[in-house]
N, C-alpha and C positions, 0 to 999 in steps of 0.2 A: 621609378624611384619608390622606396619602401613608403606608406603610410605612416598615420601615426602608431604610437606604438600603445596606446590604449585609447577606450572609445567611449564615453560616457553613455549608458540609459537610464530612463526613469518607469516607474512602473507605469503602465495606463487602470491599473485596478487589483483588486486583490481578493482571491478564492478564498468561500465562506463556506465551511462545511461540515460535519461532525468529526472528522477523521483528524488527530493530531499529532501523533506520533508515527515515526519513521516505519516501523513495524505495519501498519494500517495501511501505507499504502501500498496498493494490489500491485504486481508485478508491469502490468500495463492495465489502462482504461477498459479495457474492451473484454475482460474478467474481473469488470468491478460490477456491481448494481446501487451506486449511490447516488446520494442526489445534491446538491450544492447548486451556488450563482456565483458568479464575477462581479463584484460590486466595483465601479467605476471611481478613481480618483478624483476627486471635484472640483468642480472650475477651467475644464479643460473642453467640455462639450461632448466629450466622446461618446455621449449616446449619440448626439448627429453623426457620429463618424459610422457607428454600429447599425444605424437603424433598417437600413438595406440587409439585416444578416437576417431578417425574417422570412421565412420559406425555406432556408435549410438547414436540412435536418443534421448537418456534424460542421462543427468547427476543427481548425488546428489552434490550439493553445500554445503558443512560445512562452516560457516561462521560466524564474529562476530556483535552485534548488537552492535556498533561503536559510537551510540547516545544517549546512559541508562549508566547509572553510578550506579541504586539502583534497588533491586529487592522487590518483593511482595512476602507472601505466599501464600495472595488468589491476582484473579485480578478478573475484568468482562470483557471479551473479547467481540467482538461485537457480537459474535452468541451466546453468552449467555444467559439462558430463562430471563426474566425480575426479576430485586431484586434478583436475584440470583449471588453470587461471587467464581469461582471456584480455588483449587488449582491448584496454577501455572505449577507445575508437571506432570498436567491432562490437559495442554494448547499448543499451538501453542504463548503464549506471548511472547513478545520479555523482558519482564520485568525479567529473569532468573539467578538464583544464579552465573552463570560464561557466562551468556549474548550471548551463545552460540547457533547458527541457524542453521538449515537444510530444503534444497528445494531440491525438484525434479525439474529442468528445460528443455526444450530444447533446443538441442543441434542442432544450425544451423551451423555451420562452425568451423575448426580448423588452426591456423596459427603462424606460429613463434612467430607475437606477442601474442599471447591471444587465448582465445574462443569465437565465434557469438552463443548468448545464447538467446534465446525468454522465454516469459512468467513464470517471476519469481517474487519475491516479497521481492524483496532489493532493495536498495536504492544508487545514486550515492557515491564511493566511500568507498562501505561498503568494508572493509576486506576479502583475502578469505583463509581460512587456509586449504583446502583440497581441491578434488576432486575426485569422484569416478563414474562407469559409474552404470548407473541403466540396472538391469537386471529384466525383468519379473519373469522370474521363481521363483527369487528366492525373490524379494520385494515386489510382488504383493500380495495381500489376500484380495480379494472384500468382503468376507463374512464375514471377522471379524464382532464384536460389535462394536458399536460408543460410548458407554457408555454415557455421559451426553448428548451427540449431537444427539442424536436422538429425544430427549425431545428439543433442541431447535431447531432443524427444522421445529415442529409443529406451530413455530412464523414466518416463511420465508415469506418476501412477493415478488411478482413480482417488476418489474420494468420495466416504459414506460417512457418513453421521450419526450418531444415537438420538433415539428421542429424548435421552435424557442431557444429550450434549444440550440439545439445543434449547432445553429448558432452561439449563443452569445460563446460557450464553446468553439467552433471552433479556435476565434478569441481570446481566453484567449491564447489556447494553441501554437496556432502559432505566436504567441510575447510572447513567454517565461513564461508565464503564468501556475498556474495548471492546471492539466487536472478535469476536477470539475464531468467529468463524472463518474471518477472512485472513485472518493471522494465521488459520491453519490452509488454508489457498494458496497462500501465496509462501509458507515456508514447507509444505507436506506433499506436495504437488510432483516435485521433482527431487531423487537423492533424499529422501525422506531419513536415511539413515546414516547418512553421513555427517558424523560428529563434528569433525571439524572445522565446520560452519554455522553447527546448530547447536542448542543447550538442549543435548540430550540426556539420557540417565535411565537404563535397563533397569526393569521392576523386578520384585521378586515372583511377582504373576508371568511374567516372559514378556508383558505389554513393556512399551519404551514411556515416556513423559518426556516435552517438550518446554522449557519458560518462555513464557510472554509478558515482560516485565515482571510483576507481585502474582502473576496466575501460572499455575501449570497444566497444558495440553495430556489426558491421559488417551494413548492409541496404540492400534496394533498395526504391524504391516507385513503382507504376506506378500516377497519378493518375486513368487513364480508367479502369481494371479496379478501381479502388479498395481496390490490394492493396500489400501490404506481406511482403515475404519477407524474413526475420533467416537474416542469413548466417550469421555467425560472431562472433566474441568475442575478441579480446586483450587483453592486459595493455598499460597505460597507462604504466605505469615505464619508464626506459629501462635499460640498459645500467649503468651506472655508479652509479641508484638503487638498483636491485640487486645489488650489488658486495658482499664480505664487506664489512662495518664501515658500511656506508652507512645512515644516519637511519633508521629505522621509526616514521615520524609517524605513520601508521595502523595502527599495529600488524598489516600483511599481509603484510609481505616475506615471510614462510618460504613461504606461500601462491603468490605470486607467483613466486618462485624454482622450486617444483616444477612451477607449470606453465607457466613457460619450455622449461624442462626436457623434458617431457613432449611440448608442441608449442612447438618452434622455429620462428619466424618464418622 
């Protein structure tokens, strides 16, 4: 006989981290280097339930995608081959019929309140409705098939940096800013020039520019070397966004203003 036809969970805790926006998080965990905890729901005990996870080194995270309301059957995920849209079923999308996520993370500390968790790919405040420890023997399988992904890793390109990216990125990230490097990670990595997933816009210098919210990504990509160099970074606002008294719809002008400031165009 059929079950019921919906099934109630509650969260056991909720991931605390600097990353807030959809943009930030890395395509999967294991190409992030962040650092956050699982702060536990309270009144529930679950640090007794947890306290056995010390000694190893990665957990599985089940968790909910907390900022999607609607799903897809196909989507294009960023490693996607180009013009290609896969089922969602066959994806890591967060766009899923009951919105439902799974990371492998690791596991830096355990403590009454919560867990110290590195390199994952949620987002502040996401939901966590499980926890379970990862075990080698038994989750590992290096030689499985990748099925589609193997055909799109033949699009990977490298990625390089400027000294000057990372100075401007620097100063985003330390006033509360994105992190613009990981924003170029996780959209410049694969199909770097394929517009019709990304806000792109060909310069007059031959370089492309990429938007990250109010910032724009300035880089170059050379298709045969399969390289991708991130030049630089400005601010999106113009002149008169900026102006005393002008709108702060996103709450970053005072950001935006210092580092005009700072590096004038």
């Amino acid at each position: 006989m059929p079950g019921p036809a919906t099934f109630e969970v509650s969260p056991i805790g909720y991931v605390r981290c600097g990353e807030r926006y959809r943009f930030e998080a890395p395509r999967q965990g294991v190409f992030a280097a962040n650092t956050g905890r699982i702060e536990w729901v309270p009144g529930h005990r679950y640090h007794e339930a947890a306290a056995d996870l010390a000694g190893f080194d990665r957990i599985w995270v089940v968790f909910l995608f907390h900022l999607n309301q609607t799903w897809n059957l196909r989507v294009a995920p960023p490693v996607a081959p180009p013009g290609r849209r896969i089922g969602v079923l066959a994806t890591r999308s967060p766009h899923r019929p009951n919105r439902i996520g799974l990371s492998c993370v690791a596991l830096t500390g355990v403590s009454p309140e919560g867990l110290e968790i590195q390199n994952f790919d949620m987002l502040d405040g996401t939901p966590v409705l499980d926890v379970k420890p990862y075990i080698p023997a038994a989750d590992s399988f290096p030689e499985s098939q990748v099925g589609w992904l193997a055909e799109a890793a033949a699009d990977r390109y490298e990625l390089q940096f400027s000294s000057l990216f990372r100075e401007k990125n620097g100063v985003v990230v330390s006033h509360g800013g994105p992190d613009l490097e990981n924003f170029a990670r996780v959209q410049l990595v694969n199909a770097p020039l394929d517009a019709s997933r990304k806000r792109l816009e060909k310069r007059g210098d031959g370089n492309w520019e990429i938007g990250c919210r109010t910032w724009r990504l300035v880089f170059s990509a050379d298709p045969q070397k399969r390289l991708v160099h991130v030049l630089d970074v400005r601010s999106h606002y113009t002149g008169a966004e900026v102006a005393p008294g002008a709108p702060d719809r996103y709450g970053d002008l005072m950001l935006h203003r210092m580092f005009r400031e700072r590096f004038p165009e």
